[in-house]
N, C-alpha and C positions, 0 to 999 in steps of 0.2 A: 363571453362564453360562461356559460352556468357551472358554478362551482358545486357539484352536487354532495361532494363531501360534509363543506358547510352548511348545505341545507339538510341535509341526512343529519347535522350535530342540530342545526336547529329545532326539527324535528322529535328529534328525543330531548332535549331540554324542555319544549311543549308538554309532550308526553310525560312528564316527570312533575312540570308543573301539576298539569289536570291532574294527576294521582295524586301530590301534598295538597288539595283542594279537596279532591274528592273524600283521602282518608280523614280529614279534618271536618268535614260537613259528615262524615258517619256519625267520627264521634257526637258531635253536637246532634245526630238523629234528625238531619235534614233531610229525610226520604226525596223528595218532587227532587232537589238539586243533585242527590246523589245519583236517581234514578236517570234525569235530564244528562248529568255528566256521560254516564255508562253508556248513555243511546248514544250520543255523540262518538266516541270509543268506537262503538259499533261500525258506525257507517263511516268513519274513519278505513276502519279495516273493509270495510266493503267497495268504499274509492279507492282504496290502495289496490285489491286485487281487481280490480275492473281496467286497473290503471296496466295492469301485466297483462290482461289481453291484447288492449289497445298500446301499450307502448314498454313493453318487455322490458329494455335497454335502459329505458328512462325508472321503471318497476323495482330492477335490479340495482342499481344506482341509489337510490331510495332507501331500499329494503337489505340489502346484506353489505355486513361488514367491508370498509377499502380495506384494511388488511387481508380479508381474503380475496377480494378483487384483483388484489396487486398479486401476491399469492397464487391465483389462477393465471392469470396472465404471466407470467415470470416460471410457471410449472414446477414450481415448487412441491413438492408431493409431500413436507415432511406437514409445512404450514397448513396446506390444504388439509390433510389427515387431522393435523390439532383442532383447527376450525370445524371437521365435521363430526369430531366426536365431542364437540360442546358447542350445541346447535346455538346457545344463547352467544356468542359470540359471534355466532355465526348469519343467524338471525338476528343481526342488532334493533333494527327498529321494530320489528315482530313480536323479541323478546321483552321488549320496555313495554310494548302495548300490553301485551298477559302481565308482567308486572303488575302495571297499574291496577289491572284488573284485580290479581291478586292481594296488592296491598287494601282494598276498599273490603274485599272478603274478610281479612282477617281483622280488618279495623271490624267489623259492622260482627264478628264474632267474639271480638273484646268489650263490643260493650252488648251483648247479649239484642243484639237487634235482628229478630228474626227477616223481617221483609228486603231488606237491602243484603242480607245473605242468599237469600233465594232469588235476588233480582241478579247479582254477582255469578253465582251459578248457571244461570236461566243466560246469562250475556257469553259466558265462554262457549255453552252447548250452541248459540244463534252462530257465533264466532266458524265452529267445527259445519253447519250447516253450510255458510258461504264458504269454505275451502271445498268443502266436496261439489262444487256444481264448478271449479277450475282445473286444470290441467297444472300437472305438477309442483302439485301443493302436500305432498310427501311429508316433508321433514316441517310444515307447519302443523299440517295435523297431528303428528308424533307430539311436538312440542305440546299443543293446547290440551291433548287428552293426558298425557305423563302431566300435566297438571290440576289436571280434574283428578287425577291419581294419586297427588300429594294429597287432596282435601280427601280424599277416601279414606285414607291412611291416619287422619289423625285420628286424634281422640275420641270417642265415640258419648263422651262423657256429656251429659247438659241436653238440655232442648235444641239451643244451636248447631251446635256439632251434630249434634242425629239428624236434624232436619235438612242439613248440609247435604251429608252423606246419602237421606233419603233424594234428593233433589236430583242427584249424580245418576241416580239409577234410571232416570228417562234417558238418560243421552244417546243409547243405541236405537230405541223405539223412533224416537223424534229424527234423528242424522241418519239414521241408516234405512229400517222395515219402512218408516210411514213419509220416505222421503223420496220423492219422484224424482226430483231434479239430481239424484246424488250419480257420481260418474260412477261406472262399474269395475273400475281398475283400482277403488279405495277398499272392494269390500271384503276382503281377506284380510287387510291391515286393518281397520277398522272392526273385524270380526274379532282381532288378534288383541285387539287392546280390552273388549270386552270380556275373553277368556280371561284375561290377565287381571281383570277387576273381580270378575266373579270366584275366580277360583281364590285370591289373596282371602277372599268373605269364606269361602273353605276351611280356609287353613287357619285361621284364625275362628270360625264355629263361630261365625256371628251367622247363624240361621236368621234372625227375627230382618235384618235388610236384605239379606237374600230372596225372605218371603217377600219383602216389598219393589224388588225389582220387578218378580214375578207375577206381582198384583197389577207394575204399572201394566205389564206385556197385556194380560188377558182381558183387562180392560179399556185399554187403548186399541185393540185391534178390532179391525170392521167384517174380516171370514177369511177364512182360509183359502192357502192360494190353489189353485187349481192345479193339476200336474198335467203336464206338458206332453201332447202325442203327435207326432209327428204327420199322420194322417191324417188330423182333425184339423190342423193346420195346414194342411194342402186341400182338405175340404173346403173349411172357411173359405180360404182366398181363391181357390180357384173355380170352385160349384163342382155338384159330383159329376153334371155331365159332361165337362171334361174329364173327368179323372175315371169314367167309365167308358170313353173311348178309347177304343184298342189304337186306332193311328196314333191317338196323342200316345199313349203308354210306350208303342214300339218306335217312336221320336228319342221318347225320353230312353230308353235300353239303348238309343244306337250311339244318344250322346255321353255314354256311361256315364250317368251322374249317378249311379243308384248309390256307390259309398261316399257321397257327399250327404244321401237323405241317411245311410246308415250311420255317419258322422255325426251328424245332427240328434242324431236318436242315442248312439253313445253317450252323448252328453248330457241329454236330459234322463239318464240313468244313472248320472253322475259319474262317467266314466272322467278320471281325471288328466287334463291334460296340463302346459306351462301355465294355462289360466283357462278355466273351464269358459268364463262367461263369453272370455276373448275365442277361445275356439267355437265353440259356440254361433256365437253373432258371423264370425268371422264362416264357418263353414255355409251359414244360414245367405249372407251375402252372393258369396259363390253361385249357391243354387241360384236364387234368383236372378242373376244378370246369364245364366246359361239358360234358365226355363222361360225366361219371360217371353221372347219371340213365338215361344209355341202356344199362350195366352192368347185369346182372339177375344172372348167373350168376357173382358174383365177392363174397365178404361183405365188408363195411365191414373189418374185420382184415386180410383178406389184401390188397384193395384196398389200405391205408396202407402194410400192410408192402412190399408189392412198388414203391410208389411211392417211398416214403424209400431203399429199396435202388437202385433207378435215379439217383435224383439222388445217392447216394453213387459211380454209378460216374460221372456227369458230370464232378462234382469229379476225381475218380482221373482220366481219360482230361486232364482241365482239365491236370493237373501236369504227365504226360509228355509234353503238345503244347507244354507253354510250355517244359519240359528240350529238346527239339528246337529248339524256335525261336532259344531265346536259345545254341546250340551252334551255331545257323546262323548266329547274331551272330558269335559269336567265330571261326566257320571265315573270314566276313571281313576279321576282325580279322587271324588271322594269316595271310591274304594280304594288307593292306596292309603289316605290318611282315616280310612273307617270309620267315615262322616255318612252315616246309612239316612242319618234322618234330610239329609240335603238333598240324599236320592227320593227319597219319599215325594218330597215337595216337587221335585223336577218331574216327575211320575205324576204327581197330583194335583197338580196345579191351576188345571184348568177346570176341578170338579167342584162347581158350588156344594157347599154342605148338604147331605141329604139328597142330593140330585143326581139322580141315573141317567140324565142327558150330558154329556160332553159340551162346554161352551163351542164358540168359533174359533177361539186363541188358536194360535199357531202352534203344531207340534214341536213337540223338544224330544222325543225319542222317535224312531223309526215305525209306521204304520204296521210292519208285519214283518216275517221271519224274513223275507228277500229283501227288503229294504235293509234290515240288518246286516245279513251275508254282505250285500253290496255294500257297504260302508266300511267294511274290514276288508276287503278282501278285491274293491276296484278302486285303488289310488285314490282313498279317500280322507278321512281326517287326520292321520296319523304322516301325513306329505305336506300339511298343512303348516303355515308359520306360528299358527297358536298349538299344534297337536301337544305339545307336551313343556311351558316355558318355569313358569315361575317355582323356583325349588321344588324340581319333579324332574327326576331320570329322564335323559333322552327317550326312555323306551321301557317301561316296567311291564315284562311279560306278564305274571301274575295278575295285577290289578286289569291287564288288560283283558285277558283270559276271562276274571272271574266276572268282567263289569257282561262282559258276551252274554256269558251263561245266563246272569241275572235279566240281563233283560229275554232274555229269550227261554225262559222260565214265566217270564212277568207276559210276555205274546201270547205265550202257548195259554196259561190259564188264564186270562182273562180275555183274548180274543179268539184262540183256538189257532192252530196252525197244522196245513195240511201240507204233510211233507214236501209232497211232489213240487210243489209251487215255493217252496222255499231257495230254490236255484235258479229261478223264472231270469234274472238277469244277469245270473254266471254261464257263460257257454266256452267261454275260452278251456283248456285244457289244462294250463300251468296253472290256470285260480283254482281251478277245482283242483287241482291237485297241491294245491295249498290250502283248500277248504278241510279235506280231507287231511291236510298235518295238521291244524289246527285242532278240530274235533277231537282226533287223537290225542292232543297234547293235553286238550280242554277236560279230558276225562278224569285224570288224576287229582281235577278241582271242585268236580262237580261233588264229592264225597264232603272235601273241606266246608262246603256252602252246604248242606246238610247238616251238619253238624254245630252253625254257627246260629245259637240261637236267639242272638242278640239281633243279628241281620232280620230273621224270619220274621221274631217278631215287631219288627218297625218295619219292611217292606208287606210282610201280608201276601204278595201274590193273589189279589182280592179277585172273584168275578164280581160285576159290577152290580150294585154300588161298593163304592172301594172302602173296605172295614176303618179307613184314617177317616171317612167321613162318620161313618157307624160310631165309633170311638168318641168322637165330639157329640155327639145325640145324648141328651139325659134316658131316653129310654134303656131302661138294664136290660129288656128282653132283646133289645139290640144290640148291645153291649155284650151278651152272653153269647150272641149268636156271632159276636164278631171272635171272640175270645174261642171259641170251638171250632170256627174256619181255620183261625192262624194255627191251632194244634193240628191241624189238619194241614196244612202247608207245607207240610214237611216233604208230601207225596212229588212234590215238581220236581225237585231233586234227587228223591228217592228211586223214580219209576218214569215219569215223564220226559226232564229232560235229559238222563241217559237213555232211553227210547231214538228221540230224536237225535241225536246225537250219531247213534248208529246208523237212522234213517235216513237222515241226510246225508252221510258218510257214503251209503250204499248206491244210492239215488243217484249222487256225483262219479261214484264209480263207472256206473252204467250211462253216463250223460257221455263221459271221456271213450266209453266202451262204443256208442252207437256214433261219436261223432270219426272213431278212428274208420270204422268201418263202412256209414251215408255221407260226412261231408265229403262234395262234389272237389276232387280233384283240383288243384290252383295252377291254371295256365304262367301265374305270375311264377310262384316257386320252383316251377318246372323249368321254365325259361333263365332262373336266376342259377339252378344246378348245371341245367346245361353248357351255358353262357362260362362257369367255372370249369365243366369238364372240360370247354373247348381251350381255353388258358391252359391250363396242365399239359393235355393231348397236344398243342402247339409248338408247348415248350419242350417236350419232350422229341416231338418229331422233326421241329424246326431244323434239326442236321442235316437230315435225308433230303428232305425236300429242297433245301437249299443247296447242296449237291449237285440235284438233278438241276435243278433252276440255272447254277451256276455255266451248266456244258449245255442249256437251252432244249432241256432234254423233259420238261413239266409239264401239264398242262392240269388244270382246276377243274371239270366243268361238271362239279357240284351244285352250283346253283343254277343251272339249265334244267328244268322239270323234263323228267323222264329220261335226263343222259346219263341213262345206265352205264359202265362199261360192263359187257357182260352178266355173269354172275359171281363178283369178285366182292359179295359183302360180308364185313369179316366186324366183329364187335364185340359185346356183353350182352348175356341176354340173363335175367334174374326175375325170383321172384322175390318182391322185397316186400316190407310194408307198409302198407298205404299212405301212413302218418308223414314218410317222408315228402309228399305232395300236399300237403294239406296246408293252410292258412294258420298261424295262431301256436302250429305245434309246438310244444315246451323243449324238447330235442331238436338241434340241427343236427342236418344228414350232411353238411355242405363237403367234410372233409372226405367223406367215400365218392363222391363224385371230383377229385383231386386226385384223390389214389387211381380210379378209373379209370381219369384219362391218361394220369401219366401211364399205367397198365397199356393203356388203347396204341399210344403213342410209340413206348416199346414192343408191344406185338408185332407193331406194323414195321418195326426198321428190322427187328430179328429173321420176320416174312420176307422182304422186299430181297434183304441179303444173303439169307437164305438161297431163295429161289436163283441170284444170283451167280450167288456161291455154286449150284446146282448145275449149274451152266458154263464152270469156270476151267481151263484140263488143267489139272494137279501135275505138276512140274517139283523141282529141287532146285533148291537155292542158287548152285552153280549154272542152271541152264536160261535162267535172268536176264543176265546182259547181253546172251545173243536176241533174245527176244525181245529185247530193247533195241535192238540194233534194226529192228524190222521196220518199225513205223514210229509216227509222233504223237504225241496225244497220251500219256502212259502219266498210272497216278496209282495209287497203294491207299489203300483201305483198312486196317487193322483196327482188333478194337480194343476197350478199355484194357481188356484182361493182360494184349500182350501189354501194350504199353505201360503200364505199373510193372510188369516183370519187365521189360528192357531196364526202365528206372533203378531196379534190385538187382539188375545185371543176374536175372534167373535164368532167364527161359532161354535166350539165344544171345549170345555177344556180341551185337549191333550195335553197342555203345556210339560206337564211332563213325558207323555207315547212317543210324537211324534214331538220331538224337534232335531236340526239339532247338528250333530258331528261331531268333527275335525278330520276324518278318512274315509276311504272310506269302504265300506263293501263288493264291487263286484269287480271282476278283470278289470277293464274300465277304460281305461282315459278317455273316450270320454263321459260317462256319467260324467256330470260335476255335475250335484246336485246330493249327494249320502246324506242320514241320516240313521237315526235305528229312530226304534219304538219297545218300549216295550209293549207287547199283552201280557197278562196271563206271562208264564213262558218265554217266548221268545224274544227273539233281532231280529225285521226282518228287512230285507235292505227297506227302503223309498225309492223310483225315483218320483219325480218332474216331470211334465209333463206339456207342454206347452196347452195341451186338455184344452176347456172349454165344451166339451161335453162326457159325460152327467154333469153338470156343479156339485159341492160339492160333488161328490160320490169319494168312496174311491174302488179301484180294489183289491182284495185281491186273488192273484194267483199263482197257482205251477208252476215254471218255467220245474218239469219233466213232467207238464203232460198240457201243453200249446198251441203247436201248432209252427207253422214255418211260415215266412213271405219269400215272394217268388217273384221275379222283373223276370217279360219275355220283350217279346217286346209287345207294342201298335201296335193294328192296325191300319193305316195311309192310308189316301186319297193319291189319286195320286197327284202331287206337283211336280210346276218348281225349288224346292226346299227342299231335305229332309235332313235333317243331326241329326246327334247323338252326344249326348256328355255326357256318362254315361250311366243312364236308360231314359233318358230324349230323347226325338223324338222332331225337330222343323221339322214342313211343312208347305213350303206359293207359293201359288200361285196367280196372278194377277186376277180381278174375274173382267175384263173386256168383258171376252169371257162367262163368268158364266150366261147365259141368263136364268135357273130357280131361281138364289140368286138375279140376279134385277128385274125380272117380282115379286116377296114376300116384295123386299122393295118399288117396287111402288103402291103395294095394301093395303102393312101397311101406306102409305103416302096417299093412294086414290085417287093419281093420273094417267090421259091416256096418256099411253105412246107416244101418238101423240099430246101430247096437249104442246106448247111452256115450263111451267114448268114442264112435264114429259120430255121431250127432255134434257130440261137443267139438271134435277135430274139425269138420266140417262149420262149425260154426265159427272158428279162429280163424279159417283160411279164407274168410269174407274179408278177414283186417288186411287181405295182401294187393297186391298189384303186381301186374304182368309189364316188365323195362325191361326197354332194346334201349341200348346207343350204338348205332353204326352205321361205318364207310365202307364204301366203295373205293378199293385201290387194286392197281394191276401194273406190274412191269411189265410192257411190250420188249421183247427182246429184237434187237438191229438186226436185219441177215444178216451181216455182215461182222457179227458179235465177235468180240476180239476180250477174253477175259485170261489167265491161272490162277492159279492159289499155291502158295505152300506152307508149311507146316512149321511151326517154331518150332517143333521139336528135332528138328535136323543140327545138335550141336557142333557138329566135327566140321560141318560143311567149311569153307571160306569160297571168298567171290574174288577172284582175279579179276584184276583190273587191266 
């Protein structure tokens, strides 16, 4: 049997060798052998994780610590915790390999040897490139970049150490943007560790390597990615002439996939979900294995290939939304530390000197004022694991606020922004109405950035060409005319961006205004209120009905279409607001349809008892047990009201005849209050009743000669919405088009319909809708009905026995 412990000790005593080899041939500036060592290292680490494909167990054995093996096995949680908050322990052969690596870096920086520092460098970034084309390689990646981390951090002092640090700056271009093979579950951590380097170069105002990360980016990139439409992608793959046939369309409506293509379309808006790329890919699957049978004119080959090639460019689009976002992070960043000139460069980065063409480089701030909104305002960088890490507040509203304003200042003047289209991807109700507290809040700062004229003048707000390029020009007539624009700059904040401000504010008003009153009605949300009033209604009724059920006296036939009984529909009929039917709303309604039914539920048991009661001959206490003496079948009714007064020994001194017992006296679970009362010779079963009408009376009735309770269907208004759930009927229609229900409410208002506040009145009552919920219920009374009643207020009485 393989001892794998000792070959795991083997293994890093190897590992340790090749490192006192390798850092001894630095010294001595044996480039080919130290270079020859590294590659070896390398493809070390490349059989190793090839080795965790192919043979996991054997991988593991190998690669992590037996103390934490033993530790796992044995469910040790204290061990396992120590191990995994010091990965090098934890990654023991993992961690000797970066070692090595490490020790040859700082050997080949002690003795000032540039090539073999950059070849050290250049082997950890190859290192990070093979963990991302593996499944759960997590806590190796953390480890190799946290030490690309150390070498960032040092000294910045000497040719070496800069060249160091400059080298460090490809690693996200090379591992992550310009990397095909990379899995799409690394790139938020991998995004995470980049915020984390670049912002440290922030906070420490080493601008001159920040310009050089920024140099590799825009020169290493081949063009911009293309953004992602959902249409164009069912074009592509499927040809327009399917997608212009009506049968295929009303295929695809019957098999509701249409919010799996609006899922789809979420995301490539950046709607954020547990992982964008994974929802994403994941909803884009769905579609395809539901659409595909209806494809006729597409073969199985082309069909895969054009699919695999779409989720290739998910991924690619995935990258350069998360490079924007987390550039969004740090543009925060360096307005809380007042690092303006790092904003400059992140703004300008991609403008050759003198050039009024934009390169291809990939963007680092948002395209236009919606791209913006959308990035604040739909689960975007701020939900992120880098939104806010290295010595920086959870959450700094100001720098967040003011980083807004600046760029959407920097939109507005230099690419123009037209209001309307500024909300193009917020349609929800609760964003805009957080768009709209924002704005608001954002006003109070737009004054402060006015006023800062250190900002103004290093940002510019340039139309293009951007004055930072002008400024570098020996021409003074350029140079003058740059110097006269920035005085002039002051206008975006002055006039401009409060302008917008309000514009946008207004715009999102009237978005929340037109959607309370056109979006279509949601059979979902209707179904989910109803579904609740019928739980309340149930529980509330559940007495009565069980009752009648109990003396086989019920019958249901609500869900028979058209078995009316009668015209016995009894409910709520309201005009409410629209919003509560609606998709997205920011307000739940759920707890009025609660109150509703239990209302519905109690109407119907006060009714039933009632009419009961109506039918009952009022008798006196004393004339009871002759009337018991008549027949069998005899049972008492009373409700809440007497029974807390027996309890308080108030209302009538039954203590003793009409007191509660540990037994039940009728076949019901459902009747939950059960007692006896003794009357003359008899035990009759007590029910408890939630009636307070007729209020103190007591029912005294033959369950064989009583009568049946009977559920049909209610008769229902026509409705862009009828559904059932039970014996319950909800119907709601929009009562926009309802012109005899608004010409009644603007007569009880007394105002003309032509008169500016009739116009306006009339234009509010578009936000309402017309709801029913109702049943069909009816007591049949027995011929043969056998009921009395008397009265607790009878105190003198007594019952001879």
């Amino acid at each position: 049997m393989i001892d794998f412990e000792e070959r795991q000790a083997q293994l890093i005593v190897s590992l340790e060798g090749i490192g006192d080899i390798l850092a001894l041939e630095t010294a001595r500036l044996k480039e080919k052998r130290v270079v020859s060592g590294l590659s070896r290292l390398l493809k070390l680490v490349e059989r190793l994780f090839l080795l965790k494909t192919e043979d996991p167990e054997k991988f593991e054995k190998l690669m992590i610590s037996a103390a934490y093996r033993r530790a796992k096995e044995s469910e040790n949680r204290n061990d396992l915790f120590d191990a995994l908050i010091d990965p090098k322990s934890y990654l023991i052969t993992f961690s000797t390999c970066l070692a090595q690596i490490d020790r040859v870096l700082q050997a080949a920086i002690r003795s000032d040897y540039l090539p073999i520092t950059i070849q050290s460098v250049d082997t950890l970034i190859k290192i990070i490139q093979i963990l991302t084309r593996h499944v759960e390689t997590k806590l190796f990646l953390e480890q190799t970049v946290h030490q690309l981390n150390e070498v960032l951090k040092q000294s910045s002092e000497g040719v070496i150490q800069s060249s160091a640090r400059q080298r460090i700056t490809i690693w996200y271009q090379i591992c992550v943007l310009f990397n095909p093979s990379m899995r799409w579950e690394y790139l938020d951590l991998l995004t995470s560790f980049l915020y984390n380097q670049l912002s440290y170069l922030i906070q420490e105002n080493d601008l001159g390597l920040f310009e050089s990360w920024l140099k590799t980016l825009s020169s290493g990139h081949d063009k911009n990615c293309p953004e992602l439409i959902f249409d164009t992608f069912l074009f592509q793959i499927f040809g327009n002439r399917v997608l212009s046939n009506s049968e295929f369309v009303t295929q695809v409506q019957n098999l509701e996939i249409e919010h799996l293509a609006q899922q789809v379309n979420q995301c490539r808006l950046g709607y954020r979900q547990d992982n964008t790329v994974n929802s994403w890919i994941n909803a884009y699957q769905v579609f395809l294995k539901r659409i595909r049978p209806l494809i006729t004119n597409v073969t199985e080959e082309s069909f895969e290939k054009h699919s695999k090639q779409f989720e290739q460019r998910i991924i690619r689009f995935s990258k350069h939304q998360s490079l924007i976002e987390a550039f969004v992070g740090l543009g925060v960043f360096a307005v809380a530390n007042k690092r303006w000139e790092f904003i400059a460069e992140i703004w300008y980065y991609d403008q050759p000197i003198g050039s009024i063409i934009s390169s291809t480089a990939p963007k680092l701030i948002p395209e236009d004022a919606a791209e913006l909104i959308r990035l604040w305002f739909q689960k975007g960088i701020f939900e992120k694991p880098y939104g806010f890490l290295l010595n920086f507040p959870r959450y700094n509203m100001t720098a967040d606020d003011q980083y807004f304003l600046l760029l959407l200042g920097y939109l507005a003047k230099s690419r123009g922004i037209q209001p309307e289209e500024a909300l193009r991807f917020i349609y929800q109700p609760r964003a805009l109405r957080e768009v709209i507290h924002m704005l608001k809040r954002c006003e109070s700062e737009v004054s402060e950035l006015a006023k800062n004229e250190e900002m103004l003048d290093i940002l510019r707000f340039p139309d293009k060409p951007s004055p930072k390029a002008a400024f570098q020009e020996a021409d003074p007539a350029s140079l003058e005319a740059a110097v006269t624009e920035s005085k002039a700059m002051e206008n975006v904040f002055d006039k401009m961006v409060p302008q917008l401000l309000v514009q946008i504010s207004s715009i999102a008003q009237a978005k929340i205004d037109r959607y309370q009153r056109e979006e279509p009605l949601s059979i979902r949300v209707a179904k989910e209120f109803l579904d609740e009033c019928r739980k309340a209604y149930e529980t509330q009724a559940e007495w009565l009905h069980s009752v009648f059920s109990t003396i086989r006296s019920y019958s249901d036939y609500s869900q028979i279409e058209n078995a009316s009984v009668d015209d016995n529909s009894i409910g709520i009929r309201k005009a409410v607001p629209r919003q509560m039917f609606l998709e997205d709303w920011d307000e739940s309604y759920l707890s009025w349809f609660t109150n509703w039914g239990f209302e519905l539920g109690q109407y119907e048991e006060n009714l039933i008892l009632s009419k009961i009661g109506k039918q009952c001959i009022e008798v006196t206490l004393s004339e009871v047990p002759s009337i018991l003496g008549l027949t069998e079948g005899w049972f008492l009714i009373t409700s809440n009201t007497v029974f807390f007064a027996l309890i308080s020994a108030q209302a009538l001194k039954l203590s003793d005849r009409l007191s509660p017992l540990h037994q039940r006296l009728l076949d019901s679970d459902k009747i939950k209050q059960q007692y006896s009362c003794n009357l003359g010779s008899r035990t009759l079963p007590v029910l408890i009743s939630g009636s307070e009408d007729p209020e103190n009376e007591v029912l005294l009735l033959n369950a064989n000669h009583l009568g049946s309770l009977v559920h049909g269907n209610p008769n229902m208004p026509t409705a862009e919405i009828l559904l059932r759930s039970g014996p319950l009927v909800l119907a709601v229609s929009s009562l926009a088009s309802n012109a005899k229900w608004k010409q009644q409410r603007l007569e009880e208002k007394k105002l003309d319909p032509t008169s500016e506040d009739g116009l306006q009145y009339l234009f509010e009552l578009d936000s309402y809708a017309d709801m029913s919920i109702a049943e069909n219920i009816r007591f049949i009374q027995d011929p043969n009905f056998q009921g009395y009643k008397f009265s607790v207020t009878q105190k003198s009485e007594r019952i001879q026995k």
